[in-house]
N, C-alpha and C positions, 0 to 999 in steps of 0.2 A: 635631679629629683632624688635617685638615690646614691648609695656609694658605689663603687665599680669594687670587683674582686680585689684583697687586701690578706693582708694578715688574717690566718684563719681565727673564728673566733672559739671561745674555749668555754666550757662550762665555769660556774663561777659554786662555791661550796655554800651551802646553810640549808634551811630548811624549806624555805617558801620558793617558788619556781621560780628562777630569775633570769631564765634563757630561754627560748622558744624557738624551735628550727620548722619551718613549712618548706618539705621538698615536694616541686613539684610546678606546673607550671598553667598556662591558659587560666580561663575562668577561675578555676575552685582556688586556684592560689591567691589571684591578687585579690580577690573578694576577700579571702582570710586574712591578709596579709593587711588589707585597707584596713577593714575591723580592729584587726590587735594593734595596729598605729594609731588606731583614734581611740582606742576604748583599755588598753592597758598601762600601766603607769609609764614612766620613761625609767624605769628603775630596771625595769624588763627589758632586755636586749631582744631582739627580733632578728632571726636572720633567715634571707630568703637564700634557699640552695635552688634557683630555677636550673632544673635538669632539661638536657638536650632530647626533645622527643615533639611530636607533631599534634599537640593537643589542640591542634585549628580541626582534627578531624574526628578527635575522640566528642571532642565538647559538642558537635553537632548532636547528641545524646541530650541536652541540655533544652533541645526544642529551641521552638522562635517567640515564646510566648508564657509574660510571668504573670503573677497575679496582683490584687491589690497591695498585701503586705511587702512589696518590692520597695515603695515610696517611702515605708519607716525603715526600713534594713538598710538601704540605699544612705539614708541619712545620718545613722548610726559609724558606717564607715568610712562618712565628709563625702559622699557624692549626693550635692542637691540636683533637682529635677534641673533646674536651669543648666546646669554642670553636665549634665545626660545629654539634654537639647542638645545644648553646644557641641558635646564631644565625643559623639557617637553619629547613628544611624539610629539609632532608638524611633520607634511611634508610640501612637499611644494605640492601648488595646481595650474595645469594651468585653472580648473572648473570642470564641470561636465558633464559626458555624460549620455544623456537620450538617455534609449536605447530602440529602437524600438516604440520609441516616436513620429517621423513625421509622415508625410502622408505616408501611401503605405508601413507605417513599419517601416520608416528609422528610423539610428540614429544619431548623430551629439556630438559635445562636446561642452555647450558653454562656451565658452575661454574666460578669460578676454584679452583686447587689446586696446592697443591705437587708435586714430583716422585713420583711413584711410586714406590714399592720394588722393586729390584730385588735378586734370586730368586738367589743362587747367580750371580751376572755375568750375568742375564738380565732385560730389562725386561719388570716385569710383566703388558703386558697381552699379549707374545709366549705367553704360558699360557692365557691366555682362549682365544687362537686355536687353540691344540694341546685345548684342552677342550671345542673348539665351541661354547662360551660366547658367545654375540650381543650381551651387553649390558655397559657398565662403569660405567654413573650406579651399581647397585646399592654400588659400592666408592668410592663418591665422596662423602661429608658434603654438602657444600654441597648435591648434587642431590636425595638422599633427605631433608636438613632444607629443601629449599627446596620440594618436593611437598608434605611437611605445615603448612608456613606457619610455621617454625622459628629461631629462631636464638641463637644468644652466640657472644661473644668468642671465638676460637680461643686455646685458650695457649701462649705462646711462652717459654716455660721451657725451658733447656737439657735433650736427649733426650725432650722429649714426645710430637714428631712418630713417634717409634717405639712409644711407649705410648699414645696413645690417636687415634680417628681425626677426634677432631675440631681434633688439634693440627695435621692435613694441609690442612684447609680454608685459605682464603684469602677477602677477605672485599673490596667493592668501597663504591661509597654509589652511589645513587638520588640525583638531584638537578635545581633546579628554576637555569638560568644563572643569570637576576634575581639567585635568593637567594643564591647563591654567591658572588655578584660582590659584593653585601655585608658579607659572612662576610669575603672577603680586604680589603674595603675599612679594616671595622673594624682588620685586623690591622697596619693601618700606623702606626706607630708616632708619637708627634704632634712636630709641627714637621721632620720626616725628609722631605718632600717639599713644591714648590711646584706649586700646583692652578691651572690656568687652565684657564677654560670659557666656550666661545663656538662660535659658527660660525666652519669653517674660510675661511678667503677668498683667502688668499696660501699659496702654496708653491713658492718659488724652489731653481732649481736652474744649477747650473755647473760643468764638467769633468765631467762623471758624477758629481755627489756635491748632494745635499741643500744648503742653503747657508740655508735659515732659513724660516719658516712663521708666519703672520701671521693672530690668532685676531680676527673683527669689525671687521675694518679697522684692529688695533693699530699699534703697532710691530711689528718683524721681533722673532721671537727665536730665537735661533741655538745651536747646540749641538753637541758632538763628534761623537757617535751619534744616531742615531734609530731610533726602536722601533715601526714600523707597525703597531700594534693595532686598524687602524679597519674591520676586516672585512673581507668579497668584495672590497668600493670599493679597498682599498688606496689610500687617498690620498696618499700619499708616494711607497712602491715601485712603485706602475704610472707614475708620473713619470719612471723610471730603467730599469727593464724591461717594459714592456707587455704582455712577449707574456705568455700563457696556454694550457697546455696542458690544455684541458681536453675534457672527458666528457657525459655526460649533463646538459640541465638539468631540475632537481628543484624541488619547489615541498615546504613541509613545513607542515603545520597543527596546532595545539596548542590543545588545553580543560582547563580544569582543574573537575571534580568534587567538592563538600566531600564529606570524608568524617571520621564521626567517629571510626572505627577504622582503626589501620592496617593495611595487605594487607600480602600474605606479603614474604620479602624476594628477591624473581623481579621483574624485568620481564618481561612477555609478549609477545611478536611473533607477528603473525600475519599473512598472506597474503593478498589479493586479486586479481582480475584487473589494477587498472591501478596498483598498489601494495604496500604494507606497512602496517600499525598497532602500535603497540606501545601497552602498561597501564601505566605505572610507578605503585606506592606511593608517595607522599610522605606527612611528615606533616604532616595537616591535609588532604590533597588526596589523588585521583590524576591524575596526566596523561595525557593521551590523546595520542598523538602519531600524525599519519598522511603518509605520504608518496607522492606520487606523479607522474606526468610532469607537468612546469611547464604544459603545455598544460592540463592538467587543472581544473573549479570547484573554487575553494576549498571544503573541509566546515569550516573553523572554524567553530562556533557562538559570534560574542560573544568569538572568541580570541584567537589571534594567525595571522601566516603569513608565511611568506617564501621567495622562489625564492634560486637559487645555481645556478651550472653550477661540477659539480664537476671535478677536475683542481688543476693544483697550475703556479703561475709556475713561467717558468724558472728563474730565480735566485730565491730565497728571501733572499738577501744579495745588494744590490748598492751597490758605494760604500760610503757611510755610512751607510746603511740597512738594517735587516733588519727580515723580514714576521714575525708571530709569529700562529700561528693563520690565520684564515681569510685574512689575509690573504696568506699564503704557498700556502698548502690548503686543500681542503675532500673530506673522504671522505664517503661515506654513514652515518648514522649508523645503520646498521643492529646495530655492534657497539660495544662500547668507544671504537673505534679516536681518532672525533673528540677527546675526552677526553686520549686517550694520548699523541696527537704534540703538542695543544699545552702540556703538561706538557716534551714531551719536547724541543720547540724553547724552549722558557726553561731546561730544565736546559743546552741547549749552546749556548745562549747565554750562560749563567754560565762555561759552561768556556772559552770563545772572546771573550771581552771584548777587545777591543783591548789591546797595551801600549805599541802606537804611534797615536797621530794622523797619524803622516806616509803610511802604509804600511796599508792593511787588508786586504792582497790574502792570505793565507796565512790568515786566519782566515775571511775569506768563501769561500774555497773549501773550505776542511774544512766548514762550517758547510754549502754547498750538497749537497755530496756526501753528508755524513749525512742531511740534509732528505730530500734528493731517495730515497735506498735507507729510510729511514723509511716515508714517503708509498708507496712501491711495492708495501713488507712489508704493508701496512696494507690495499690497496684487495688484495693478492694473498688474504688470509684474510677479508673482505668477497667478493670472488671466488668463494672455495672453499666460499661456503653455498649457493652458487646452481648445485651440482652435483648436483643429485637430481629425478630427476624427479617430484615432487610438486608443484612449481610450475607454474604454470602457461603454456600456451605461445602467450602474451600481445604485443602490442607493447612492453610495458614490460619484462618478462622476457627478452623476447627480447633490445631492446637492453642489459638489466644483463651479459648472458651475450657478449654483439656480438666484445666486445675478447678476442684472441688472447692466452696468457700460458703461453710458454717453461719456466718455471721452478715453475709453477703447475702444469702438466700433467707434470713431472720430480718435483712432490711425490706427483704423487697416485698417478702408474705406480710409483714406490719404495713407497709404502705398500699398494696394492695387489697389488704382488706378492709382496711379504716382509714387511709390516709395517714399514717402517722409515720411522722420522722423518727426514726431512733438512730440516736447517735452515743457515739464512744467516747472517753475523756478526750479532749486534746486534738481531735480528727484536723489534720492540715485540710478537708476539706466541710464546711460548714452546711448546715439544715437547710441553707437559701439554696447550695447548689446543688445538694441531691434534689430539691423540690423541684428546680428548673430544670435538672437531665431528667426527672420522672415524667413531668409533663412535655419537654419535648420530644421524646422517645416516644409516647403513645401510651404511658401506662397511667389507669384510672382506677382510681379506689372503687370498689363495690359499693360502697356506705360510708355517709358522711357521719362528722359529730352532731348526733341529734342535739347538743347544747348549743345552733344553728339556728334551729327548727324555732327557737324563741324570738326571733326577729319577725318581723314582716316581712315575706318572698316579696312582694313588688317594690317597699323598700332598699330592700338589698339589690334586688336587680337595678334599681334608679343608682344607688349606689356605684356599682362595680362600671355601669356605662359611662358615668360622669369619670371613675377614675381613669376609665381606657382611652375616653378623650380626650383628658387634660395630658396623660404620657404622649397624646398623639400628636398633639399641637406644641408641646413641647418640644420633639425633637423634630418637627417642621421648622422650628424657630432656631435649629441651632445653625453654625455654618457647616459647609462644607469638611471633611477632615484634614482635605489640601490647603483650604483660603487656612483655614483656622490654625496648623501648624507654623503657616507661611508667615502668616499674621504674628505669631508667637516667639518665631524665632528671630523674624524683623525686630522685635520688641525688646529682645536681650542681646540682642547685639548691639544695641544703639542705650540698653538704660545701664548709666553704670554702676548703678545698686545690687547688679543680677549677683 
């Protein structure tokens, strides 16, 4: 697939970047490393420095559980969904239920999902409110096929989203880093990248800039960029900027259980005094994942574990370098989030490639500026789950709750008073999914949009029942998520178009 250690490679002289070195290794590398094999010219030399280090333990950071925008990124770097199927543990995910997480106890799932419908210039769930309606999973696919252990394909045929309600769902994967990192590995394309693998031992630096890194006591090898994929460690960019702004340290422990059938397609999160757990289905397995203060015994049983203080470097770009993944941030993986930003720092890292060697200053600052309002949107909706009191009022809880957030309590007094969403440029998480953690957490607007009040209540009410029972009977109709994987993967193993 790729080349074995060789002649080290060497920077090459002009203007435009014509060498790109990603040190670093697990998830955040081959993910980056797939990307610029499929999406930069062949003019660009790519070399991977995979350094000697245990990122099976760091990446469990990464969480079990990504979002919708997984399926375009995924396909960006040559790994199609059938290619997942096949060569991984991958499931498919409708999100996650926190259980006994809302007010009063409840639980809820939150589901990815498209926009909602809106009513005559009215958003839908503004009618819930005027109906005194308390619940919206009931109108949500994903939530009511993820309570019965449910799933397919959503269709994405033009106008279906208005004809049936399983064309509103949205749909994530379950996943195990390791096998992931495989999955992208295989999609590198052969002879598209040179492979060095050693322990790191040299990394020179001068003027503020990287100037070359030295695997086993080699030669130097030197390159335009570099791509810091080496985790928390950041071996290159804490060389350039140190500082670290960070948060709590967390400790996270991981088992995996065989299992011969698969579970539903829900991770489940649940609660403790000095932490969190989550379930995820895999297949073949499930995981177990637990989190708690770094001071804390390990519970892996025979597993794995790894601490992290979370927070995020100053500069996520500095010089020639840019952190990608942990090594820029680290959030809690309580939600999507970890998944989503380092997706989302390789997709602008692809928009922000240098076109000068001479000059990087105009792209590390756009580059810092999105990172840094990314990472904020992300820990601010991680944040907004920890607003109920059903938690418990723990040293742990306490400090997750500790940090003040401006703009976080502006979402929540807007939503609480009138129901309305306010959202930030660019938020990695969208208005469907704060509306879903509002309403499954227990929080209710005081007053709806009186431009509601113009319908007919009995019609609206005929309305919102017909829509709860077409979601209902819909995902009564789907199969199982065991038959329906089983069924699926029988299907591309046998069709040879996959």
């Amino acid at each position: 697939m790729i080349d074995g250690p060789g002649t080290p490679a060497t920077s090459t002289s002009g203007n435009g970047v014509s060498h790109v070195m990603v040190c670093g290794g697990g998830l955040a590398a081959w993910m980056t490393v797939a990307t610029l094999a499929r999406q930069l010219p062949d003019t660009v030399r790519i070399t991977l420095a995979e350094i000697d280090s245990d990122h099976r333990r760091t990446d469990l950071f990464y969480g079990t559980v990504s979002g919708p925008a997984s399926y375009a990124f995924n396909l960006t770097a040559g790994v199609t969904e059938p290619a997942l199927v096949l060569g991984s543990s991958a499931a498919f995910s409708w999100g996650s239920k926190y259980v006994r997480w809302a007010e009063g106890g409840r639980s809820w799932i939150q589901c990815f999902n498209l926009t909602l419908p809106v009513i005559d210039g009215v958003l839908m769930h503004q009618y819930l409110v005027q109906q005194g309606m308390t619940r919206l999973d009931p109108f949500l696919l994903g939530a009511v096929a993820g309570s019965r252990g449910t799933f397919a394909h959503p269709p994405r045929s033009p106008g279906a989203a208005g004809q049936q309600p399983l064309a509103r769902a949205e749909y994530g994967y379950h996943f195990d880093p390791a096998s992931h990192a495989r999955c992208f590995a295989a999609a590198v394309p052969p002879g598209r990248i040179h492979h060095l693998k050693g322990a790191l031992t040299r990394v020179a630096v001068g003027d503020g800039a990287i100037t070359g890194i030295a695997l086993d006591g080699a030669d130097m090898v030197t390159a335009d960029l570099y791509l810091d994929c080496s985790g928390p460690s950041a071996e290159l960019l804490s060389r350039l900027d140190p500082a670290w702004l960070g948060g709590r340290a967390l400790q996270i422990s991981a088992d995996d259980v065989a299992e011969a059938r698969l579970g539903p397609p829900v991770r489940s999160v649940s609660f403790h005094d000095q932490g969190w757990a989550a379930q995820t289905p895999l297949r073949g397995s499930t995981r177990s994942l637990t989190v708690s203060d770094a001071t804390a015994s390990c519970n892996a049983r025979g597993g794995l574990s790894a601490s992290a203080t979370l927070g995020r470097r100053r500069r996520a770009w500095a010089g020639n370098c840019v952190g990608i993944g942990h090594a820029a941030g680290i959030v809690e993986p309580l939600t999507p989030a970890p998944m989503m930003l380092l997706e989302r720092d390789i997709e602008r890292l692809m928009t922000l490639i240098p076109v000068s060697t001479a000059s990087m200053t105009v792209e590390e600052r756009e580059y810092n500026r999105r990172h840094g309002e990314d990472h904020h949107h992300a820990m601010r909706f991680t944040r907004a789950l920890l607003e109920t009191s059903a938690l418990p009022d723990s040293d742990f809880w306490r400090a997750a709750r500790d940090t003040p957030d401006a703009e976080l309590e502006h979402k929540l007094a807007m939503f609480a008073e009138r129901g309305l969403l306010v959202s930030y440029d660019l938020e990695p998480f969208h208005p469907e999914d704060w509306l879903i953690m509002h309403f499954g957490i227990g929080r209710r607007p005081r007053r709806h949009d009186r431009l509601a009040d113009r319908a007919d209540a009995r019609r609206v009410r005929r309305y919102l029942d017909d829509a709860a029972q077409q979601v209902a009977n819909a995902a009564a109709a789907l199969p199982s998520n065991h038959v329906y994987m089983t069924q699926l993967e029988r299907y591309l193993r046998q069709d040879p178009r996959k």
